[in-house]
C-alpha positions in Angstrom: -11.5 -22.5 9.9 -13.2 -25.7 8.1 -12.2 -24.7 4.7 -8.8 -23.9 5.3 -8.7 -27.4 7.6 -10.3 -28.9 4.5 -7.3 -27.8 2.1 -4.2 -28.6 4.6 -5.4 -30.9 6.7 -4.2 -29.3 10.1 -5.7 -27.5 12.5 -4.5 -23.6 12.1 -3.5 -22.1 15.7 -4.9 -19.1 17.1 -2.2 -16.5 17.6 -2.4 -13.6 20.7 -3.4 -10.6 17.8 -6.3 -12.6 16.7 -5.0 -13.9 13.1 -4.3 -17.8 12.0 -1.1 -19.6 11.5 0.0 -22.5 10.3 4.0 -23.8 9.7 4.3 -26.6 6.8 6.8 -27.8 4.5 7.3 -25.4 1.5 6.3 -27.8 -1.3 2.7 -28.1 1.2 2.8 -24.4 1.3 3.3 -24.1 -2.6 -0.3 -26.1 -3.2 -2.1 -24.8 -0.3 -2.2 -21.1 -1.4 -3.1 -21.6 -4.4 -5.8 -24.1 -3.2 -7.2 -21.4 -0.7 -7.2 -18.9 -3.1 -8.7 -20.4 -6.3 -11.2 -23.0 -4.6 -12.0 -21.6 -0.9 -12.0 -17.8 -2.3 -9.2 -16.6 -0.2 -7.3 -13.2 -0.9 -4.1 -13.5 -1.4 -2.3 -10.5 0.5 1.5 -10.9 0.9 4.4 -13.1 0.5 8.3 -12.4 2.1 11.2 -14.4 3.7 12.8 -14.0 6.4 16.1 -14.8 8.2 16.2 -16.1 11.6 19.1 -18.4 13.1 20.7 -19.4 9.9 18.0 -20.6 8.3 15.3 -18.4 5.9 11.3 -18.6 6.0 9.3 -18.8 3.7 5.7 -16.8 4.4 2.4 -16.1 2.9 -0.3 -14.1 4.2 -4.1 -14.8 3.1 -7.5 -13.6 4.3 -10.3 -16.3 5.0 -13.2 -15.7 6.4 -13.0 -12.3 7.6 -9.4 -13.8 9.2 -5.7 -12.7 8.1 -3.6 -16.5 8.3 0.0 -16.5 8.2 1.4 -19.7 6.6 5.4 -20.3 7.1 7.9 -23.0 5.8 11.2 -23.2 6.8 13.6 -23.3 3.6 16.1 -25.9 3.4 18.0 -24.5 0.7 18.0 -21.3 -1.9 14.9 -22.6 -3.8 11.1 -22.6 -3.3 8.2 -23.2 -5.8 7.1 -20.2 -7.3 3.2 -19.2 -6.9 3.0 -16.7 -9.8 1.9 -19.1 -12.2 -1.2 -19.9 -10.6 -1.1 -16.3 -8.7 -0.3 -13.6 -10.5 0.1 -11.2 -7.4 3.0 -13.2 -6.2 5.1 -12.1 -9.2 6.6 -9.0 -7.9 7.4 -10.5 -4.2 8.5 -13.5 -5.3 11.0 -11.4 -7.4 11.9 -9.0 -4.2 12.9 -12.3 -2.4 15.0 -13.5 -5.2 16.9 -9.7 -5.4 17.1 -9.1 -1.3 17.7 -12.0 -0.2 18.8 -14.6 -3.0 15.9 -17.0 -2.5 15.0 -18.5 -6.1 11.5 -19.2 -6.8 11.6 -22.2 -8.9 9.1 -21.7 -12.4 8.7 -17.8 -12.0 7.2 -16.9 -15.4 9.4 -13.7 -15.2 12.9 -14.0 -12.8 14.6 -10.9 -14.0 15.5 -8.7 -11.5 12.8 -6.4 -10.1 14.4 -4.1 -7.2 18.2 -4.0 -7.1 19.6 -1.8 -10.5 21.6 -3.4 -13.5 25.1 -3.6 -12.6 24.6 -4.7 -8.7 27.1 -7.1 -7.8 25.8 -10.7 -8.0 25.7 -12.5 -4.4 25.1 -9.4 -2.5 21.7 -10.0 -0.9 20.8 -6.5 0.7 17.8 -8.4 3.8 20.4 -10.7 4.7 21.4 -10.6 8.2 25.1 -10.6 7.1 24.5 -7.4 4.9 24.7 -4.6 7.4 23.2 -1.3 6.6 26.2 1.2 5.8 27.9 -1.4 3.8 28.9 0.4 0.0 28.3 -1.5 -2.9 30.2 -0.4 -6.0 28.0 -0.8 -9.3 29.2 -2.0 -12.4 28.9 -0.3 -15.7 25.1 -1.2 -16.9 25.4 -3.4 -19.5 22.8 -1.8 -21.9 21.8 1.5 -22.8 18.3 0.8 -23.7 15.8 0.7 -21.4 14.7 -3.1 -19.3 11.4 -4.4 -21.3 10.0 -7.9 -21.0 8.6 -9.2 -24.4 8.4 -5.9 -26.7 6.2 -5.2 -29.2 8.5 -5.1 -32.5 7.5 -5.0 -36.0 7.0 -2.2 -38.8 6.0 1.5 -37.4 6.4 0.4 -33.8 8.7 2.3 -31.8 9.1 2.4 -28.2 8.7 5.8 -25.9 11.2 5.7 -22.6 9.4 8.3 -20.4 11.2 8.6 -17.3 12.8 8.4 -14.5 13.4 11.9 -14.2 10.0 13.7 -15.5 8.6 17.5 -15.4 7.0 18.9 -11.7 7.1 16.6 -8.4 6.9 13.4 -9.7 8.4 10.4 -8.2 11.1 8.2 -10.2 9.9 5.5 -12.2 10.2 4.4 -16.0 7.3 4.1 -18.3 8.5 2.6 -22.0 5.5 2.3 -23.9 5.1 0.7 -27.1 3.3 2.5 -29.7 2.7 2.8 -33.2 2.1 6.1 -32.9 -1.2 6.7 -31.3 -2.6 3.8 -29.1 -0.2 2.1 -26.5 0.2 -1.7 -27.6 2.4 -2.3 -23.9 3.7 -0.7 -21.4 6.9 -2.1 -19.4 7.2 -0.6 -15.7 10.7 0.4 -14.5 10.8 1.2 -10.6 13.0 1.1 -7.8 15.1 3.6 -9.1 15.5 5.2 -5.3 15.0 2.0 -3.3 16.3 3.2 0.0 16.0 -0.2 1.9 13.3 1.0 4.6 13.0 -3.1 5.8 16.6 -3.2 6.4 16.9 0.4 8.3 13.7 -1.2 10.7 16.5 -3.7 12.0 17.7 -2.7 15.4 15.8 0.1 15.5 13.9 1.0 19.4 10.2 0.5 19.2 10.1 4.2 20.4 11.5 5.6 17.4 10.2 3.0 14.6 6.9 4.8 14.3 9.0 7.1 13.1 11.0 5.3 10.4 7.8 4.2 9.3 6.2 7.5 8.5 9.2 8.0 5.8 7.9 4.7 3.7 6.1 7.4 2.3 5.2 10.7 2.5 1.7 11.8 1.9 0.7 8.0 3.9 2.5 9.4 6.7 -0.6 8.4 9.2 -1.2 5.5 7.9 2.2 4.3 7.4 3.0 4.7 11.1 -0.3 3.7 12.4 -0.2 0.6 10.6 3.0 0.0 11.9 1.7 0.7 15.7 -1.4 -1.3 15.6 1.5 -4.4 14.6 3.7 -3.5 17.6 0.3 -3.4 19.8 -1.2 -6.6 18.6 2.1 -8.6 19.5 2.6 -7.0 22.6 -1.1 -6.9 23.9 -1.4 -3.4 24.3 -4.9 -1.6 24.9 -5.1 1.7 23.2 -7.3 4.2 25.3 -10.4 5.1 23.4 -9.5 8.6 23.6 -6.4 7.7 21.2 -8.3 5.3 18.9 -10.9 7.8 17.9 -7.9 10.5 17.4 -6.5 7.8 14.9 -9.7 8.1 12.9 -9.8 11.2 13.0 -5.9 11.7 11.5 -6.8 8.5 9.7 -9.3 10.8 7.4 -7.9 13.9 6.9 -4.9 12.2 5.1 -7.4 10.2 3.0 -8.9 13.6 2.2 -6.4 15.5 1.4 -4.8 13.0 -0.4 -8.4 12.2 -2.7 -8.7 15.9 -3.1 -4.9 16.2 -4.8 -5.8 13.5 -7.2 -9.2 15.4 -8.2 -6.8 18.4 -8.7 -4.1 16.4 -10.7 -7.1 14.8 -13.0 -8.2 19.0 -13.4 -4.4 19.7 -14.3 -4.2 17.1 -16.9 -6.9 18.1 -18.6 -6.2 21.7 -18.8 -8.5 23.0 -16.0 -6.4 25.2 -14.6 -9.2 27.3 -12.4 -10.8 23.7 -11.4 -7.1 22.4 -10.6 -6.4 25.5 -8.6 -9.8 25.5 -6.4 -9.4 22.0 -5.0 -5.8 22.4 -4.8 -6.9 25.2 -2.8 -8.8 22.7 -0.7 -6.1 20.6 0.2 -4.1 23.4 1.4 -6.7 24.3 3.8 -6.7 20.4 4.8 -2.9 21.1 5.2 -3.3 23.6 7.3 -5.7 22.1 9.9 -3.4 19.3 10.4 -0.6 21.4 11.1 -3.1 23.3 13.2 -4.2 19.8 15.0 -0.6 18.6 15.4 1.6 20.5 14.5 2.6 18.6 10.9 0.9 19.3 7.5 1.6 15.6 7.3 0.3 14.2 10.3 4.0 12.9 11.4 5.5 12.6 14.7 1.7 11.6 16.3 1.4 8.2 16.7 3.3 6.1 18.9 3.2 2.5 20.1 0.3 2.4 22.8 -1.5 5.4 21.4 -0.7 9.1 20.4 2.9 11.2 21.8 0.6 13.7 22.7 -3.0 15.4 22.7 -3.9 17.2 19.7 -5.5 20.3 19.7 -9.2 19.8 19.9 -11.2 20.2 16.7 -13.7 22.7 18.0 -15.2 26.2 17.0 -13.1 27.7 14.1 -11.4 24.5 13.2 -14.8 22.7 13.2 -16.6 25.7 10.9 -13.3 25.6 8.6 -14.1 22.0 8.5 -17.4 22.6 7.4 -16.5 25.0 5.0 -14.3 22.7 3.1 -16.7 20.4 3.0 -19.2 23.1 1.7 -16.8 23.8 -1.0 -15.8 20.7 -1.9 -19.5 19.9 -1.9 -20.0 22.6 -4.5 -16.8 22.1 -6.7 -17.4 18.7 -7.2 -20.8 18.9 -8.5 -19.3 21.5 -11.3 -16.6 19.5 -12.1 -18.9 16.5 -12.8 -20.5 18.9 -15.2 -17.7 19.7 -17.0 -18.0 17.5 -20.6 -14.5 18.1 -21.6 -13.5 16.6 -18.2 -15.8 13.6 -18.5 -14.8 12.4 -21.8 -10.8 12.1 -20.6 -11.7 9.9 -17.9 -14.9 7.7 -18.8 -13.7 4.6 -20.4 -9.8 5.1 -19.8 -7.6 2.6 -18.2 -9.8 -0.3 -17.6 -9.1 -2.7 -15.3 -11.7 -5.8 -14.8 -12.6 -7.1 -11.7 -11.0 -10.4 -12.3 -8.0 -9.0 -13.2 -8.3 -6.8 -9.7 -8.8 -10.1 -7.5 -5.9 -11.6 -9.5 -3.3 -9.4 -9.1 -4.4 -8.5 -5.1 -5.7 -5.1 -6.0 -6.3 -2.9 -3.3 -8.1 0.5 -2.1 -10.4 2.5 -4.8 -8.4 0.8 -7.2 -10.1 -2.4 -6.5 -13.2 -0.5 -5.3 -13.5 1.0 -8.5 -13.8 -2.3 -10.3 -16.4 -3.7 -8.1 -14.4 -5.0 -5.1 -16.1 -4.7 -1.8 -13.0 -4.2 -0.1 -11.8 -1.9 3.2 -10.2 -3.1 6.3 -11.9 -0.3 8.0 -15.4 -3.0 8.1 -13.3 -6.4 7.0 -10.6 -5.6 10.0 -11.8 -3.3 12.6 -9.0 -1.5 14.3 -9.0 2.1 16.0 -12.8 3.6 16.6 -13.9 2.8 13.7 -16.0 -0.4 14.7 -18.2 2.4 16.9 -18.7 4.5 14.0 -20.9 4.9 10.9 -19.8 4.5 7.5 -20.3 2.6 4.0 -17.3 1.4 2.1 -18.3 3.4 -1.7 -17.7 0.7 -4.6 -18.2 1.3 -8.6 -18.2 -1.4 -11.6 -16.6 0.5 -14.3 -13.4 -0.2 -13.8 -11.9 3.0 -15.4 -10.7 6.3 -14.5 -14.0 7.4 -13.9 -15.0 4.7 -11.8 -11.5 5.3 -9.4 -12.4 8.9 -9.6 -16.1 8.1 -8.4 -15.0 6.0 -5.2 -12.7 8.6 -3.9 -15.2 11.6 -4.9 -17.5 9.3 -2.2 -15.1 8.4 0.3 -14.4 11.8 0.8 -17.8 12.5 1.8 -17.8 9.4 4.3 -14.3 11.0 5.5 -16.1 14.4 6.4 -19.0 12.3 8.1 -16.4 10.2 10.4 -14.4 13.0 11.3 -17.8 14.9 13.0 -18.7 11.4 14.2 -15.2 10.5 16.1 -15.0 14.2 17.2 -18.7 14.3 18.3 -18.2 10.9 20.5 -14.6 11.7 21.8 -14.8 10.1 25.0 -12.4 11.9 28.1 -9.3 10.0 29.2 -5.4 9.8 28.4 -4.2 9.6 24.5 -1.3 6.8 25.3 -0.9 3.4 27.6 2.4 2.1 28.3 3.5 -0.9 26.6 5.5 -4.4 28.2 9.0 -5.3 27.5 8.6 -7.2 23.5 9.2 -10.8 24.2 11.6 -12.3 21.7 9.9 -14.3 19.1 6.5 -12.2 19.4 4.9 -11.5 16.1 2.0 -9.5 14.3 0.3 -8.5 11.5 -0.8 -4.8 11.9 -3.2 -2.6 9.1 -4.6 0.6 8.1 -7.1 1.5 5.2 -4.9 4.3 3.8 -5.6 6.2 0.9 -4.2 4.0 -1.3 -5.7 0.9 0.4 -4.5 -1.9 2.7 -1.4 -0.8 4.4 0.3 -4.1 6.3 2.8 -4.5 8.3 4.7 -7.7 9.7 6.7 -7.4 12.5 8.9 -9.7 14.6 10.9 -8.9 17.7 14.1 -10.8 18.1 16.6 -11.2 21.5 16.3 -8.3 23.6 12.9 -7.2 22.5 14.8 -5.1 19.1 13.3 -5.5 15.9 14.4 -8.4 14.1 12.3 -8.3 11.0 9.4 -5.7 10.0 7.9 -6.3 6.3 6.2 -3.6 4.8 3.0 -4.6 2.0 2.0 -1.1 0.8 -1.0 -0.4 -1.2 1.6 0.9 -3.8 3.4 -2.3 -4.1 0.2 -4.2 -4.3 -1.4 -1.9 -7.0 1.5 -0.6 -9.1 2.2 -4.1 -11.2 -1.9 -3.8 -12.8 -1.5 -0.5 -14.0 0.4 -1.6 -17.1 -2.7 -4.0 -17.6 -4.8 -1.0 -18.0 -3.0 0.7 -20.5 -3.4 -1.8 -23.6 -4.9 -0.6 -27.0 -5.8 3.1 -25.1 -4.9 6.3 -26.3 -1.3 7.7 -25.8 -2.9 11.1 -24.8 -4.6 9.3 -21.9 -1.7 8.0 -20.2 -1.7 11.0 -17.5 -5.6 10.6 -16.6 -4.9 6.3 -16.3 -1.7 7.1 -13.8 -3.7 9.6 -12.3 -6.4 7.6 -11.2 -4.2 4.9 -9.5 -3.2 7.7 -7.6 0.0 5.7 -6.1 3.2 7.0 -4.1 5.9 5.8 -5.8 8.4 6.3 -2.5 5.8 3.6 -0.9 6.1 1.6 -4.3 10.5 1.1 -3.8 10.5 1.0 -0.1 
């Protein structure tokens, strides 16, 4: 509280979900975030606008001492001082504001457009409360062929690779133009948002019974977290209890995604290196995780569980043969590991590829093992206690490397601490009902909500408008947080390597566009 009274001069107040906030002018809020960030050691989280009675917002969420704090300016106009000089994290929202809802941040380093395609109609602001939601846009012919890439490499010998959108298996749409020379990559340019499907704007007007749901679609394989995240937002504004019973279910839920999640990137790291019996056996694994949770809840992908106050209903208790096959993934996973780490031909692909320092991880806002892996002791399992997890016993697993191998270290380790929490939050299950009703929303009520996802920080802003609907839910995924450093890993390594760096970022594109 003194430091960040020390840097504005006001006294920050004390909101109902237990976070900070503070309203200023935006030129005050374009000094004091940088100012908390670079001299109080603040982490810069998040930065959106909003629209409420004519008139947009400007906000910025940073944590302080153990504390998330909201800062908010009301925008005269269409223009607001850009942070991403000073904060390189802010680049990419600052640039979502400028595409959804026209807001200009004045000095961006790099103002092109980030989420809406080429040939989108200039003044159409999709966020905009006048925009509604089935409203067709016709595109205009692209005006270039060649691929979007911000300062390429040219010269003699230097060519440049489009890989993407559309590539071989399941994976997500994105872009990857790399410049090359032939065998090491001199830059990569990132080109996403090819399915943006406008998940903010469908949150509008939606019940609070069903958004849980609409949440659970941001992405996929974060299902849980997704939703829960969402929830514990919706709780924290409306001052909802959740019975124990339900919290230590969440934690339970909460950690067989992250493990069968960790185990698919171990088997995609086995695939790109031409381990097909390795790739198999732990893909093998996550099957059998699969199954349980369709066993638990009837969803291989956790979905249609959580709900605003708790859980929609009792999951089937982890006990006897659920509990041994449990076990026995753990056994083998136990075993499979320890060959894999072995394996020579395996270790050489990953150790020393895709680099990322740990300044350039607090710079950019990295989150999850990808920040974990470069020495950032970060998880808002401890930072931000939420579900049962303050009752149970865990360590957040951290590596200094910075590569492949470190990422792939962290998640090998968190697996283990998933197994461990799982037999804790079943073993302690206390009796009682798995949902508590929740109060008419008051318009105007607000929250941050978060969950430690596989990925990393999941957040969630909500605010409810007139009539208790939902009037403005921004969604900070560990996707969107992480994606913009990968390209940062990739200078002067080897072409070959490119699958084993994407690998070990391990992101959801879907979760990435939004």
């Amino acid at each position: 509280m003194a430091r960040i009274e020390r840097r504005t001069g006001e006294h920050p107040e004390r909101t109902r979900w237990g976070g900070l906030r503070l309203s200023m002018p935006p030129e005050r809020l374009a000094y004091v975030v940088p100012a908390l960030a670079v001299e109080e050691d603040a982490r810069f989280v998040a930065e959106f606008a909003s629209e409420r009675d004519g008139r947009f917002y400007l906000h910025a969420v940073v944590e302080i001492g153990g504390t998330y704090l909201i800062l908010e300016a009301p925008l005269a106009g269409g223009r607001f001082s850009s942070l991403a000089l000073e904060l390189p994290a802010a680049d990419w929202p600052e640039r979502e504001m400028k595409d959804l809802f026209g807001l200009t941040p004045s000095g961006h380093p790099h103002p092109e457009r980030l989420v809406l395609p080429e040939g989108w109609p200039e003044g159409e602001h999709p966020m905009r409360k006048g925009f509604a939601r089935e409203k067709e846009v016709e595109l205009a012919p692209p005006e270039r062929e060649r691929p979007i890439m911000h300062d390429p490499v040219e010269g003699d010998g230097v060519f440049h690779i489009p890989y993407g959108p559309i590539r071989s298996g399941v994976f997500e749409s994105a872009q990857f133009v790399v410049d090359t020379p032939g065998e090491k990559i001199l830059r990569l340019h990132l080109n996403m948002f090819y399915k943006h499907r406008g998940m903010e704007k469908i949150f509008e007007g939606v019940p609070l019974e069903q958004a849980p749901l609409v949440a659970e679609r941001v992405s996929g394989t974060d299902s849980f977290a997704q939703s829960l995240a969402f929830c514990e937002a919706a709780e924290r504004a409306l001052g909802v209890e959740v019975p124990p019973r339900a919290r230590h279910w969440r934690v339970i839920l909460s950690e067989l995604e992250r493990l069968y999640n960790h185990i698919d990137h171990v088997a995609k790291q086995c695939e790109a290196a031409s381990l097909n019996v390795a790739n198999a056996r732990f893909a093998i694994l996550k099957e059998r995780i699969l199954r349980l949770n369709a066993a638990l809840t009837g969803s291989r992908y956790l979905r249609g569980v959580n709900r605003v106050g708790g859980l929609r209903f009792e999951p089937g208790a982890l006990e006897g043969t659920l509990l041994e096959e449990l076990a026995g993934i753990e056994r083998d996973f136990t075993r499979d590991e320890r060959l894999l780490r072995r394996t020579d031909s395996f270790l050489d692909r990953i150790v020393s590829a895709g680099p990322l320092s740990r300044e350039d991880a607090a710079a950019h806002a990295a989150v999850g093992p990808v920040a974990r892996g470069s020495g950032t002791d970060l998880d808002c399992r401890r930072d931000h206690p939420y579900a049962a997890y303050p009752e149970l016993d865990f360590e957040v697993q951290t590596a200094s490397a910075g590569d492949a191998d470190a990422r792939f270290d962290v998640r090998l380790r968190e697996a283990h601490e998933s197994f461990s929490l799982i037999r804790q939050a079943n073993g302690r299950m206390p009796e009682g009902p798995v949902h508590a009703a929740s109060p008419a929303p008051e318009p105007g009520a607000e929250a941050l909500g978060w969950a430690e996802g596989a990925r990393g920080e999941e957040l969630y802003y909500l605010r409810f408008g007139e009539e208790g609907a939902l009037d403005r839910v921004k969604v900070r995924t560990a996707s969107f947080a992480n994606w913009p450093l990968f390209a940062k890993t990739t200078d002067g390594q080897v072409l070959t390597d490119f699958a084993f760096m994407e690998h070990s970022f391990a992101m959801s594109q879907a979760a990435c566009d939004g």
